[in-house]
Structure formats: C-alpha cells, structure tokens
ZAVEXKE-346965 format. One line per field, with one value per residue (C-alpha): residue in one letter; chain; x, y, z. Coordinates in steps of 0.2 Angstrom, whole numbers, plus 5000, padded with zeros to 4 digits. Example, Ala and Ser with C-alpha at 12.3 -4.5 7.8 and 13.67 -1.06 7.14 Angstrom:
<lofis>
residuo = (A_S)
cadena = (A_A)
c1 = (5062_5068)
c2 = (4978_4995)
c3 = (5039_5036)
</lofis>
This chain:
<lofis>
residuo = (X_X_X_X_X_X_X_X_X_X_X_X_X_X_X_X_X_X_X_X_X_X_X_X_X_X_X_X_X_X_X_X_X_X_X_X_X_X_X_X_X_X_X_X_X_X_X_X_X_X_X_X_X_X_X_X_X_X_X_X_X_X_X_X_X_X_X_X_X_X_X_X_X_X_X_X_X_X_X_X_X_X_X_X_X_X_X_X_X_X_X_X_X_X_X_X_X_X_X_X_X_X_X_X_X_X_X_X_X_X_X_X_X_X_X_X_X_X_X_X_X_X_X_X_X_X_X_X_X_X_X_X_X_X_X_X_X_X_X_X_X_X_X_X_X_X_X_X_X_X_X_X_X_X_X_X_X_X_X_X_X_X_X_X_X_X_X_X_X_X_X_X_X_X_X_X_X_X_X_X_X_X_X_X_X_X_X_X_X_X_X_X_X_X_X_X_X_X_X_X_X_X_X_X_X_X_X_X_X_X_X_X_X_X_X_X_X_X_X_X_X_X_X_X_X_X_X_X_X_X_X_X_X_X_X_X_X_X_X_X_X_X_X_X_X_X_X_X_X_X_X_X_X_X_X_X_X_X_X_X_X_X_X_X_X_X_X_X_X_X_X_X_X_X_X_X_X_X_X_X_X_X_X_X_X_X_X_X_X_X_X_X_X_X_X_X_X_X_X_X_X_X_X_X_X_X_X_X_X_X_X_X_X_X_X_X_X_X_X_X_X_X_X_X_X_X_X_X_X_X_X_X_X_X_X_X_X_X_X_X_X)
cadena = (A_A_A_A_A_A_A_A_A_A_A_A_A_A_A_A_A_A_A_A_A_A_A_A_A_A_A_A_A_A_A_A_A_A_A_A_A_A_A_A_A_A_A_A_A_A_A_A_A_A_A_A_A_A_A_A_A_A_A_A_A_A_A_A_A_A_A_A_A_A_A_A_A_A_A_A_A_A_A_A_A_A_A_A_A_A_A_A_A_A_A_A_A_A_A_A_A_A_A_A_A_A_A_A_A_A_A_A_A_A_A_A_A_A_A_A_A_A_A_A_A_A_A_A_A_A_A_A_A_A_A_A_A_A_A_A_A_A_A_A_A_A_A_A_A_A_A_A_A_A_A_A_A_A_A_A_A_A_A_A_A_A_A_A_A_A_A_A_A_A_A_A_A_A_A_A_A_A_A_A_A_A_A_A_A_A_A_A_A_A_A_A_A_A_A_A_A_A_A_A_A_A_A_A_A_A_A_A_A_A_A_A_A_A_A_A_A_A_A_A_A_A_A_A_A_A_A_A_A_A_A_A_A_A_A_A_A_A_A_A_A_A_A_A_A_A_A_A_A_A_A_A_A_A_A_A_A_A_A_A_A_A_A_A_A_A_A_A_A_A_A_A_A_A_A_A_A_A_A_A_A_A_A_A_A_A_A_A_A_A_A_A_A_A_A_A_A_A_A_A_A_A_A_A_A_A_A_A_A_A_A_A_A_A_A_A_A_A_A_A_A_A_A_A_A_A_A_A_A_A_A_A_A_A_A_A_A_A_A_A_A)
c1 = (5124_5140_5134_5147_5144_5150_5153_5161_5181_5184_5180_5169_5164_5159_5149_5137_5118_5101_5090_5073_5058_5052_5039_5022_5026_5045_5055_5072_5083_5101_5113_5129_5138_5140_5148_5159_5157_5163_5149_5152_5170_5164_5154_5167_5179_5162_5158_5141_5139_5126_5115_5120_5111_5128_5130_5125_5125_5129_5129_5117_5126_5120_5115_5105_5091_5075_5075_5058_5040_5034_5014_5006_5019_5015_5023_5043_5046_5060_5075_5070_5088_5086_5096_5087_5085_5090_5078_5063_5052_5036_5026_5020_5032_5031_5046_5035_5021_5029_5036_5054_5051_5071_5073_5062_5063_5062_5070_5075_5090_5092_5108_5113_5097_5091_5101_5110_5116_5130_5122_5118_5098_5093_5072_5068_5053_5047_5043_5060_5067_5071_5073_5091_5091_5091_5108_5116_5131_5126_5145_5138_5120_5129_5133_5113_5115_5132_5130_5108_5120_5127_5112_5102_5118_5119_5100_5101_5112_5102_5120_5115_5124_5137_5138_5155_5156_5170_5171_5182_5187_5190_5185_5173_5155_5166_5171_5152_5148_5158_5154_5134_5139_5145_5131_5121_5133_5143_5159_5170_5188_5189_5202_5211_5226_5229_5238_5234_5215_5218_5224_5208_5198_5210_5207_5188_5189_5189_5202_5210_5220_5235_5227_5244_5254_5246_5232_5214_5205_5217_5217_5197_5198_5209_5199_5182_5189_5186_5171_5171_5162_5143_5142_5154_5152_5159_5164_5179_5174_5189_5187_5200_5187_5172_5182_5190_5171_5165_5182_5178_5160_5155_5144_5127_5134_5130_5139_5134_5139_5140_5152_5148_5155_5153_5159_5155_5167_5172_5161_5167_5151_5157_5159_5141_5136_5146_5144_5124_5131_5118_5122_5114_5114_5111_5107_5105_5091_5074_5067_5069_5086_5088_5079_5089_5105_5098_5095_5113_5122_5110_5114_5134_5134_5141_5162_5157_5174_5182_5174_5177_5194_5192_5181_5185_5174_5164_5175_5190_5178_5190_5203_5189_5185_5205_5207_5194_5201_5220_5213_5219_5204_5189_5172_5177_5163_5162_5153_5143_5140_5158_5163_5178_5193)
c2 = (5279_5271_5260_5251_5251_5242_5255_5243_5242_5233_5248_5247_5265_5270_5284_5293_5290_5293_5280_5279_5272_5257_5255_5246_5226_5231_5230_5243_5232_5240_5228_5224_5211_5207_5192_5191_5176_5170_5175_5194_5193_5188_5201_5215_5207_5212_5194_5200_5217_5214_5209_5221_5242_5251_5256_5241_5240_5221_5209_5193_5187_5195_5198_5212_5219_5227_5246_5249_5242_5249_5249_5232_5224_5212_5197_5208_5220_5235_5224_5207_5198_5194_5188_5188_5174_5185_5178_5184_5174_5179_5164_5163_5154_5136_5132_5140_5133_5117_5120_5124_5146_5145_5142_5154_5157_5174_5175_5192_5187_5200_5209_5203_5207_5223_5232_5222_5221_5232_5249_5255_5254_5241_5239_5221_5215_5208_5189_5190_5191_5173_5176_5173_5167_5177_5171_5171_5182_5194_5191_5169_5176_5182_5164_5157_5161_5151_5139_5135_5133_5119_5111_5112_5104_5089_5087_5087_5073_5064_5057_5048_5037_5026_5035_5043_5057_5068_5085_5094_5110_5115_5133_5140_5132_5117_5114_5120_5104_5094_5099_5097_5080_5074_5077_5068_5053_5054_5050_5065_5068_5085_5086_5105_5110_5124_5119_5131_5126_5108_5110_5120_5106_5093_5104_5101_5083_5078_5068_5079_5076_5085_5082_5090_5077_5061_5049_5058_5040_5029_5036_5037_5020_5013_5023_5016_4998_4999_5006_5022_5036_5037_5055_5069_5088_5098_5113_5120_5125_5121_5109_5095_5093_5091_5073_5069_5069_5055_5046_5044_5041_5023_5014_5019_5035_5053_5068_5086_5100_5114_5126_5138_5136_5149_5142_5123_5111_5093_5080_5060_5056_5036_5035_5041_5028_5014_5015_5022_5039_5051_5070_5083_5102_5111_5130_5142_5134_5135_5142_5125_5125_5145_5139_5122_5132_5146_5131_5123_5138_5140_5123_5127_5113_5124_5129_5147_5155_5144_5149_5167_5174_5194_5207_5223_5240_5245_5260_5245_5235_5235_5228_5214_5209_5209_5194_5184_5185_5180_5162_5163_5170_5156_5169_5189_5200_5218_5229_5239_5250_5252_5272_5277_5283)
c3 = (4880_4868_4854_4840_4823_4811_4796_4782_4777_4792_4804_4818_4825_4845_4845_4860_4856_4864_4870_4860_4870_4866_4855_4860_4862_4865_4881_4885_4888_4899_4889_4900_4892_4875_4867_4849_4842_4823_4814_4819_4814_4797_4795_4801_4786_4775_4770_4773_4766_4755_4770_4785_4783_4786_4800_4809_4826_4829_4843_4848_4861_4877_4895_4906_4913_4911_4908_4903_4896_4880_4880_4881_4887_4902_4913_4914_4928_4928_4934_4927_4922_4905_4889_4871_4857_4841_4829_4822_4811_4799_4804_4785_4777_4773_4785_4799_4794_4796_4814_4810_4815_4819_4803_4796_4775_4780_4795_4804_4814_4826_4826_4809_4799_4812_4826_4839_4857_4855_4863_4880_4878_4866_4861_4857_4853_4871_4864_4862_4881_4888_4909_4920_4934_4950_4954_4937_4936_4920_4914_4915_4906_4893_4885_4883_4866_4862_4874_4864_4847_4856_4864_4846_4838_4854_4853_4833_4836_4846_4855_4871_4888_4882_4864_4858_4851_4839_4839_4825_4831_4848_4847_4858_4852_4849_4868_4875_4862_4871_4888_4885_4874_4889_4898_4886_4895_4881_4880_4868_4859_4854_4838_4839_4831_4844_4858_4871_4868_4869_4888_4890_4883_4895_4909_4906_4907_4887_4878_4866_4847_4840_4820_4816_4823_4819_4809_4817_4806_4816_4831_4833_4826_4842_4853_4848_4846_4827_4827_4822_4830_4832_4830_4823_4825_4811_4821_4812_4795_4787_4771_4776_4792_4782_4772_4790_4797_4786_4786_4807_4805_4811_4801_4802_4811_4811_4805_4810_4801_4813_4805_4791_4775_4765_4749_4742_4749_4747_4753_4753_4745_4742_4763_4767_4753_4760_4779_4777_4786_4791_4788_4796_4798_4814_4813_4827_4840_4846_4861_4869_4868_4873_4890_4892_4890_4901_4913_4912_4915_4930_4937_4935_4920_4910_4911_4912_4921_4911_4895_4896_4889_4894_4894_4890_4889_4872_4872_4865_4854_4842_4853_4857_4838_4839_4853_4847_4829_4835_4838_4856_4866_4869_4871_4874_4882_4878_4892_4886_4901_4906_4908_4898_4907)
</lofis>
C-alpha cells in the first residue's frame, strides 16, 4: 500500500508500506478517499511541529470500507461502508467528566496527534467507525467529517426558522455552514472576497457580499431592516473578520468563532458590551453531529458534487495540498487506492 507522510520543511513523502493487523478492539479500514482540509495545510507549513511525531501520516477526513476485524471486535462485517470521527478522548479529565469528550483536555485527535487516513490500510480504534449508508458514493462519505464541523457550529448556534444568519468566509466549512444554516430555516449572506466562490455560494441559493467592494455593516444593516444579524459565523480567520463579526451582530445576537486563530487578535469588546452580544467557540463536534452529517449527505441535503473540486491519486499528494492552498479549490480528495501510472 502507498501512505504520505508529512516529513517537516514543507515536504510530504509517498512511500510503499505493509499493512499491520489490527490490534484487539481495532478495525482495518481500506481508506479510499481522503479529504485536505485547512488544518492539514497548517501543519504541512509546520505551524504544528512541536505536536505531529515526524513522519506523520495525516488525514481525518475520510471514506472506506472494512478490511478486517481485530479480536473482540463485534457489530462491523468485511465490506461495512464507513468513515471515522478522529478523536479520541481519555474519559478522565474534568472536561469529560462533565460531558464535553469532544473536547477532551487530553484529547488524541486522530491524524493530527496519532497516524491518519493517508495510507492504504489504516487500524482505528473500532469505537471510532461511524457507518455510510449503502448508497453513499465513497467519494460523498468522505465529507461526514467537514460537513459535522458545520452541523456542531449551526447547532452551537442554536439558529432556527425565520433567523438570519452571516457567514464571514466562503471557504469550504463556510459554505456547508450556510447550506445546513439554511436548513435550520434560516435565512444566510455569506461575505467572501473571492469571486469564483461567491458564484459557487449564488449557485447554492445564498446571497453573497463583495467585503471588497462595499460597507459589510451597512449592507447587513439594509438587509435586516436595521437589525443586525442574529447569529455570525467567524469562518475566515482573518482578524479584520473577527471586529467585522460584532460590528454585524444584532442586539442580543450571537457571534461564533469558527476559525482558528493561532495568534491573539482584536476583539470589539465595547460592541459585545453595548448590544449584550453572546460569543461562542465551536470545536470539532460530537458523535451527534458526526451521524447528522452522515444523515444529511444520505438524504442529498448536502451540495456534495458541488463541494468537491478534484480528486487526484496519493501518488500526487503534493499536487492536492497545492489546489487546496491556491484558494481556488473548495474540498480536494486524495485517493488512496489509486494505482500509479
């Protein structure tokens, strides 16, 4: 089998390996797809060395099928069509302990923290394994994971019928906001520079802003008849986003802050103050939202056609890391199983 490392400087490797069998309480999983998403390009620009065990085989976003049962294991059968919800918690802490496992002091988030996706054969632990459905296309199965982010950052919002909703950053977990915000019965503007994605979004049914052509704060104040927005989603992790998502808020209103940012950024503490604004941050999901997503893409809810850009074999992993990254692509596969020529 073909598995892709990241090695540090930048570099990721393809190199031939041998399946292992899985342990007791593991399931082999034959990956087919595998999606890149933003938080693997930080770490292939080594943003986080000092956490990944060089060389790091990456990758959480996935589809595929049972290869084999390791002892113990009950309830999957050779074949079964499954994706996987990467994280791993201790079950100790005081966040579990409380009911937040998904956000687990200790948390292990798979392909990040241990190996990932990115491999013909990969062993996880069974627990992990969240079904497909019979007539989900592996290539649609392979979004569960991106498309949970967005249902754990809708349902974090708590966004409902007849509510609007602001998303800032049309990227791909910003558009699968607006599409499952809008099937809260919302009613969304997606703000995105880009304007290749913003005719993507249009094409999707969502009003779209240019916020580099005009006034954001006046625009979402005529289109909410002076209101102000009853929820924002901070999508783009850019700072000028973060002071525009209160400056939108309505009163009493909620901001989400979806988006990494890995360094301390500006906050209009004075708007939260004045207009009673609640912030929240929404990280990752629980298994709820993994089988809701699992769920929506089943029912054809989600774009997913529409959603993915290319797919290209593991063999030209590189070349996938490079279309995510031009800021043209929306969600890239890499097959896993795809021969070289």
């Amino acid at each position: 089998m073909l598995t892709a490392s990241y090695v540090g400087d930048g570099t990721l490797k393809v190199a031939e390996a041998e399946p292992v069998a899985p342990a007791p309480g593991e399931v082999q999983v034959e990956v087919a797809y595998v999606g890149i998403c933003g938080t693997d390009l930080h770490i292939l620009h080594g943003a986080m060395d000092a956490r990944v065990a060089m060389p790091a085989i990456i990758g959480h976003e996935m589809s595929g099928t049972v290869a084999a049962l390791g002892e113990g294991v009950t309830g999957w059968s050779i074949g079964d069509p499954v994706t996987v919800m990467p994280l791993a918690w201790d079950g100790t802490c005081p966040a579990c302990r409380a009911g937040h496992q998904h956000v687990c002091q200790h948390l292990d988030f798979v392909g990040i923290d241990s190996p990932g996706a990115l491999q013909g054969r990969w062993n996880v632990r069974a627990d992990l394994l969240v079904r497909l459905g019979a007539d989900v296309s592996l290539q649609h199965g392979a979004l569960v994971e991106p498309v949970a982010v967005a249902v754990h950052d809708v349902r974090r919002s708590e966004v409902g019928l007849g509510d609007t909703a602001v998303v800032l950053g049309g990227g791909p977990i910003g558009v699968l906001i607006a599409v499952v915000a809008a099937a809260a019965g919302a009613r969304v503007l997606v703000s995105e520079p880009d304007a290749g994605r913003r005719a993507t979004i249009a094409s999707l049914g969502h009003e779209t802003f240019d916020p580099t052509a005009g006034d954001l704060v006046a625009h979402v104040e005529a289109w909410t008849g002076g209101a102000g927005a009853d929820v924002v989603f901070e999508v783009s992790g850019a700072a000028p986003a973060v002071l525009a998502a209160t400056a939108v808020a309505k009163v009493r209103g909620t901001v989400v802050v979806v988006a990494i940012h890995p360094q301390p950024v500006p906050v209009n503490l004075q708007r939260v103050f004045w207009r009673e604004l609640r912030i929240l941050g929404a990280r990752v999901y629980e298994r709820a939202d993994f089988e809701r997503a699992a769920a929506l893409i089943a029912d054809g809810s989600i774009p997913a056609d529409t959603m993915i850009t290319a797919v290209l074999p593991i063999s030209e992993v590189a070349e996938a890391f490079a279309s995510l990254e031009s800021g043209r692509a929306m969600k890239v596969l890499v097959d896993t199983q795809a021969v070289p020529a």
